[in-house]
N, C-alpha and C positions, 0 to 999 in steps of 0.2 A: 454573602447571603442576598438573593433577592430581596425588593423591597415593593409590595403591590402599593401601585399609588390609592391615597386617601385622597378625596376630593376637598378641599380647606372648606371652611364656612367663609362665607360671604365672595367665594369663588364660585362657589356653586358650582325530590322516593330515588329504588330502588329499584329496578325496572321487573316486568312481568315476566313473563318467557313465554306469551302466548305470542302464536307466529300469523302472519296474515299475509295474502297475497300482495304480490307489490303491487301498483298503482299503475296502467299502460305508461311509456314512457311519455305520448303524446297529453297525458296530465297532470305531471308528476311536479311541473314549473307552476300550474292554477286547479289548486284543488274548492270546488264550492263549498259553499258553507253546509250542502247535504252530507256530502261526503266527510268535509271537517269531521260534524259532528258526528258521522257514523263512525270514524274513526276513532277519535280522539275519545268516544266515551264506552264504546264497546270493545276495542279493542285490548292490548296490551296491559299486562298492568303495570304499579309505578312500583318502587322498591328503594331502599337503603338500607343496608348493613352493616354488620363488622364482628369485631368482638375483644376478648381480653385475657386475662392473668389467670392463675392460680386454680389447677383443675378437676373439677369431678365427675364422674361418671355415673349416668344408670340407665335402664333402660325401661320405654313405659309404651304403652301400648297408640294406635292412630283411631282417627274421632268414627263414633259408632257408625255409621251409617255407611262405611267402606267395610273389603278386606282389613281383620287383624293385622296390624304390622307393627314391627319394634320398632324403635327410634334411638338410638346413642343422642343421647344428650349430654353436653358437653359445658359444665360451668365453671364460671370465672367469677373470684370477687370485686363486686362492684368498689373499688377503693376503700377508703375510711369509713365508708357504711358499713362493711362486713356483710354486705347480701349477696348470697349465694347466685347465682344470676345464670341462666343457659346464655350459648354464647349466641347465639340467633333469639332474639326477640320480635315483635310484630311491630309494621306498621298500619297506617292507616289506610291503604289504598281497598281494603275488602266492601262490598256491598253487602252481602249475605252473612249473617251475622250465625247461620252455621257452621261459615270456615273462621272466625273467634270462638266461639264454642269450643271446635273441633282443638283448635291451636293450643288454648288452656286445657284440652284435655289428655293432649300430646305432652304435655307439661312445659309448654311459654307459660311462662308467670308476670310477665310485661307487655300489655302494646299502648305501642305510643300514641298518644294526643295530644290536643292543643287548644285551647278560648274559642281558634278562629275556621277551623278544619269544619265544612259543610254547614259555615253560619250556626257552629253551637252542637247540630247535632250529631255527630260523630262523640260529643262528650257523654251526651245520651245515649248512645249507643252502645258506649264501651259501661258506662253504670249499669245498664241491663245484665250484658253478658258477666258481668262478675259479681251482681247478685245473686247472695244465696252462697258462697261459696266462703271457704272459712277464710277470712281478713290478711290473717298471717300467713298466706300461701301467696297471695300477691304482691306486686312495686305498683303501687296505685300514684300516677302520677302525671301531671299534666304541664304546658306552658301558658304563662302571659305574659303580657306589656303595657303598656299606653304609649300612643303616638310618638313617633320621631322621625326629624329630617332623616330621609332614606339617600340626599345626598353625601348627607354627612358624617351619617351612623351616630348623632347625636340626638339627645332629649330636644325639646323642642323648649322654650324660656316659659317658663313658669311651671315646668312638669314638677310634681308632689310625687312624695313617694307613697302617700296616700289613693291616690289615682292609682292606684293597684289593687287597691281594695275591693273595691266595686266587682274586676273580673273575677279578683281570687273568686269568693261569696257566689259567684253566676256559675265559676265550674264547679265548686262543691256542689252546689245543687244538683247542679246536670249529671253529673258521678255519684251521685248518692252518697258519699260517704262524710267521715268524722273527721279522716284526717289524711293528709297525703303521705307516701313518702319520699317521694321528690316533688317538687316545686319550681320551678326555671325559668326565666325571662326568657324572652323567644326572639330570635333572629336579631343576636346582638354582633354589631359588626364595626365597632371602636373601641379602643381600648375605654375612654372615659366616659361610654356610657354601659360598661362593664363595670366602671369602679365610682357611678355615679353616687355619692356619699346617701340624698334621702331614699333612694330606689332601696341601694344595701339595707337602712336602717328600719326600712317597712320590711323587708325580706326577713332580718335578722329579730323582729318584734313576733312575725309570723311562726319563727321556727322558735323563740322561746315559750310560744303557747301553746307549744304542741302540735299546731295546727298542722304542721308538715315537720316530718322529719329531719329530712335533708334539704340540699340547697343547687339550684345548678343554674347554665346556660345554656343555648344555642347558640352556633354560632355558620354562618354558612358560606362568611367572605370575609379577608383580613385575619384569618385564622391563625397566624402564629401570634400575630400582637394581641391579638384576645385575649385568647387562652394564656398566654406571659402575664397581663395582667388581672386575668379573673386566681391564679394561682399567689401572683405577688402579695393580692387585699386580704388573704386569707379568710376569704367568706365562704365563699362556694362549695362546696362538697363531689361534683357530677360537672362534666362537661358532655356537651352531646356537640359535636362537630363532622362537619363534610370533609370526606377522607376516602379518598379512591384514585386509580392507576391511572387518568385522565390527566390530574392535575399538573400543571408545571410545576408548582411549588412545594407538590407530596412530598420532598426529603424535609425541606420547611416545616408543615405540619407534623412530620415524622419523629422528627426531634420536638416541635413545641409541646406532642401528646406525651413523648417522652418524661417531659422535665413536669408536665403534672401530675403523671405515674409515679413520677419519684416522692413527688411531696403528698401522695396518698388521696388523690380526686379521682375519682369512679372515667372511666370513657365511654361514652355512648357513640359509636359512628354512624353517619348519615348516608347519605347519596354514593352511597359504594357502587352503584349499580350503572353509574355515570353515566344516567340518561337514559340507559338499559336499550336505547338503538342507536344505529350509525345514522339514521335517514329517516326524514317524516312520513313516510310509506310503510316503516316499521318493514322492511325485505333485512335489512343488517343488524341483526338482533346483536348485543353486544356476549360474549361468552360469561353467563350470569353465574355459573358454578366458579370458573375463573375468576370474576373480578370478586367475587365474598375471599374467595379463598386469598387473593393477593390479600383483603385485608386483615381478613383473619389471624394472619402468618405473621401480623405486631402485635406482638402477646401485651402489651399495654394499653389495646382494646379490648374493653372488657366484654362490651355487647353489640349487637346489630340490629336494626330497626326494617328488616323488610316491609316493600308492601305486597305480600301476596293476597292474590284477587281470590283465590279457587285453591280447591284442596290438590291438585296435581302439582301447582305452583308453592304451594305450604309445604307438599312430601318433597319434591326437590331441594328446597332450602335445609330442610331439616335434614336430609340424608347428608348433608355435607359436613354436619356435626360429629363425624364418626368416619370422616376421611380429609383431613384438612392438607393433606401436599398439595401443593400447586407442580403439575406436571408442566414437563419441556413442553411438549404440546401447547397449552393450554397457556404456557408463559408466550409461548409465541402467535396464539389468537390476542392476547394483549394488548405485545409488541406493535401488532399490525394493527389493532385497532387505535393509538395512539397518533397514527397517520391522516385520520380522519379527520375530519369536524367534530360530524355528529350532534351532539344535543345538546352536551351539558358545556353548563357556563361555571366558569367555576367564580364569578362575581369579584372579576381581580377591580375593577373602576376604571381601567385605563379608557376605558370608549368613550365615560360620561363627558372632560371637558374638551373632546372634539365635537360633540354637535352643538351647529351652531342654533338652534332652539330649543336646548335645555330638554331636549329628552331623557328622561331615566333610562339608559338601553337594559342597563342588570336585572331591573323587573320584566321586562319586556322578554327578553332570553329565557330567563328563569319561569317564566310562564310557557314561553315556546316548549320548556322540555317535560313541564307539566302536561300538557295538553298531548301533545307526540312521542314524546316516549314513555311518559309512566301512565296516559290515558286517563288523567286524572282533569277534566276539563273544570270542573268547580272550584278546584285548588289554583287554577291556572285565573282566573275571571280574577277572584280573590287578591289574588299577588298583583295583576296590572289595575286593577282597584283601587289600586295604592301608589300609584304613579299622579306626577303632579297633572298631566294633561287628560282633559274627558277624551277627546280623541288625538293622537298623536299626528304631529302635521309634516310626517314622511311624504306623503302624496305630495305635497306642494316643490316637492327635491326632485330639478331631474337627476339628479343622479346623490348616491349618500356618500356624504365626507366621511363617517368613520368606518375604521380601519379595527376589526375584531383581531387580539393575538390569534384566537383559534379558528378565523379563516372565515365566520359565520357570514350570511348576506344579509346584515346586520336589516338593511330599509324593509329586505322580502321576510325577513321575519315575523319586524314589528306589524305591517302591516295586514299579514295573516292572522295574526292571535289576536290582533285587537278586535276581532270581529266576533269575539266574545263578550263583549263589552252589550253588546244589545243582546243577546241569548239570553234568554226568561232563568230564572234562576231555577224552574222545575224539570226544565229542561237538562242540568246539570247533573252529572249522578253523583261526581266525587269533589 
């Protein structure tokens, strides 16, 4: 079994399927910051999926304001919860809070959010849309954390498991509601700050007062020692992890989702849409009905978290609910797409202890495929936000020592996206 390096201490979405013209080729190596941004914020959208077990069917009508259309929706149970779940759920990547609407009214009963998704209000967002609507029809649920080494996927010395409290308290308000039914630390990428003793016992205080039902994680790197030990501590209830045909170590995670199917923890998958382009031009779209279906096709994924922008992108997703083969074809857009680069990182660490000025590369990547391929540029600011450097001192390198597995031009990256770093935050859409 492979084994993704951890970096020691003290060593230190889902994509859109909207298409755009490529980029001349005489610009394609220096794109400006107009273009960046016309890019990255209007184009594409972002996306992550999947799905899971145990299945039922019905069919319900598409959101008012189109042609009548049926939908096969396809559910699975979300583990030891017992909720009934379609196997396509929403993410966050929409503006328009008519394609939320329309989504719940298609019959999603989940989309995803988070504390930290558009500075708060994406949580407001999603409280509006499922005001009014009867309680017991939705999975109302969100993530948070407090601070931690992103070297080292540890708490940082002195973290409480009180220091959770604060954000709980900031998304219920933002969601309007009483109570959740999932709960979930966000972007957990060590085992032992998965199984951090006061973290669990504020988690575990939380879900005996009601205040949420259930209990989960994210997780978006290190993904098989995760999840082995968010299932080992017996706390958790929900795993939501990155899970798509990109990955080197998909049989890895394939088996690790396996073994918390077995002991009854709900799957929520991520980044199925792996980048959702081949190229920062957005000309290589990745085959988006293909890579849900690849995940789809582990019945021990219970749901998927797209992000569609627009209702053409929402009835695509959905129509896949009601045809889940992965064709020869379609295996072999894959196949080929596997050869590429492309966008997604899949946050193994091996880059971080070759540079030698301590750059984070995994934030810096993971914002690159924010901003280019899910067209999510505020999500993308966010993530390198949280890198130890104000500005990253690639410029001063003639040339960059690390070496990406997945081929990336690790310095032309960093030093493109960071130039969101100065972009007004009104500027940003998602």
């Amino acid at each position: 079994m492979k084994t993704l390096t951890r970096i020691k201490s003290g060593s230190n979405l889902e994509g859109g399927v909207t298409t755009m013209s490529p980029s001349k080729k005489e610009k394609s190596q220096s794109v400006s910051r107009r273009a960046f941004l016309k890019s990255s914020l209007a184009a594409a959208a972002g996306a992550a999926l999947s799905s899971c077990a145990g299945r039922k069917e019905e069919k319900v009508k598409r959101g008012p304001e189109k042609q009548e259309k049926e939908y096969q929706i396809v559910k699975r149970t979300l583990g030891r919860t017992g909720i009934a779940i379609p196997i396509i759920s929403m993410g966050a990547a929409a503006e328009d809070k008519a394609v939320y609407t329309a989504a719940l009214d298609a019959g999603i009963t989940y989309i995803d959010t988070d504390f930290f998704y558009r500075g708060g209000r994406h949580e407001k967002l999603v409280g509006e849309v499922i005001k009014g609507r009867p309680r017991e029809s939705l999975v109302v649920a969100t993530r948070i954390n407090v601070p931690f080494d992103q070297r080292t996927g540890l708490y940082r010395s002195g973290t409480r498991g009180d220091d959770l409290l604060g954000p709980f308290e900031t998304s219920m308000k933002r969601l309007d509601v009483e109570y959740l039914d999932i709960l979930s630390l966000n972007s957990v990428s060590a085992a032992a700050a998965a199984t951090h003793a006061p973290i669990l016992e504020t988690l575990q205080k939380l879900k005996n007062s009601g205040r949420t039902r259930f209990l989960g994680l994210s997780v978006h790197g290190y993904e098989p020692e995760v999840i082995r030990a968010a299932v080992d501590c017996k706390v958790y209830d929900v795993i939501m992890v990155s899970y798509n045909f990109k990955q080197d170590h998909a049989a890895e995670i394939k088996e690790a989702i396996a073994y918390a199917a077995s002991a009854g923890l709900g799957i929520i998958a991520m980044k199925t849409q792996a980048g959702a382009f081949l190229d920062r031009e957005r000309a290589k779209p990745i085959n988006h009905k293909a890579a849900i279906r690849w995940v789809l096709s582990d019945t021990n994924v219970h749901t998927a978290i797209p992000g569609f922008r627009n209702f053409e992108e929402m009835e695509m997703f959905l129509s896949v609910m009601g045809d889940l083969k992965l064709t020869p074809e379609e295996q072999a857009d894959l196949d080929a797409a596997r050869l590429h680069a492309g966008l997604y990182c899949q946050q193994c660490g091996r880059c971080v202890p070759q540079c030698p000025h301590g750059v984070f590369v995994p934030a810096y990547m993971r914002a690159f495929m924010y901003a280019y391929g899910y067209g999510m540029a505020g999500i993308a600011k966010e993530t390198i936000s949280k890198a130890a450097q104000e500005d990253p001192p690639c410029g001063r390198c003639a040339s960059c020592s690390v070496s990406c597995v997945k081929g990336f031009d690790v310095k032309d990256r960093i030093l493109d996206v960071a130039r969101l770093k100065k972009v007004p935050e009104e500027f940003l859409c998602a």
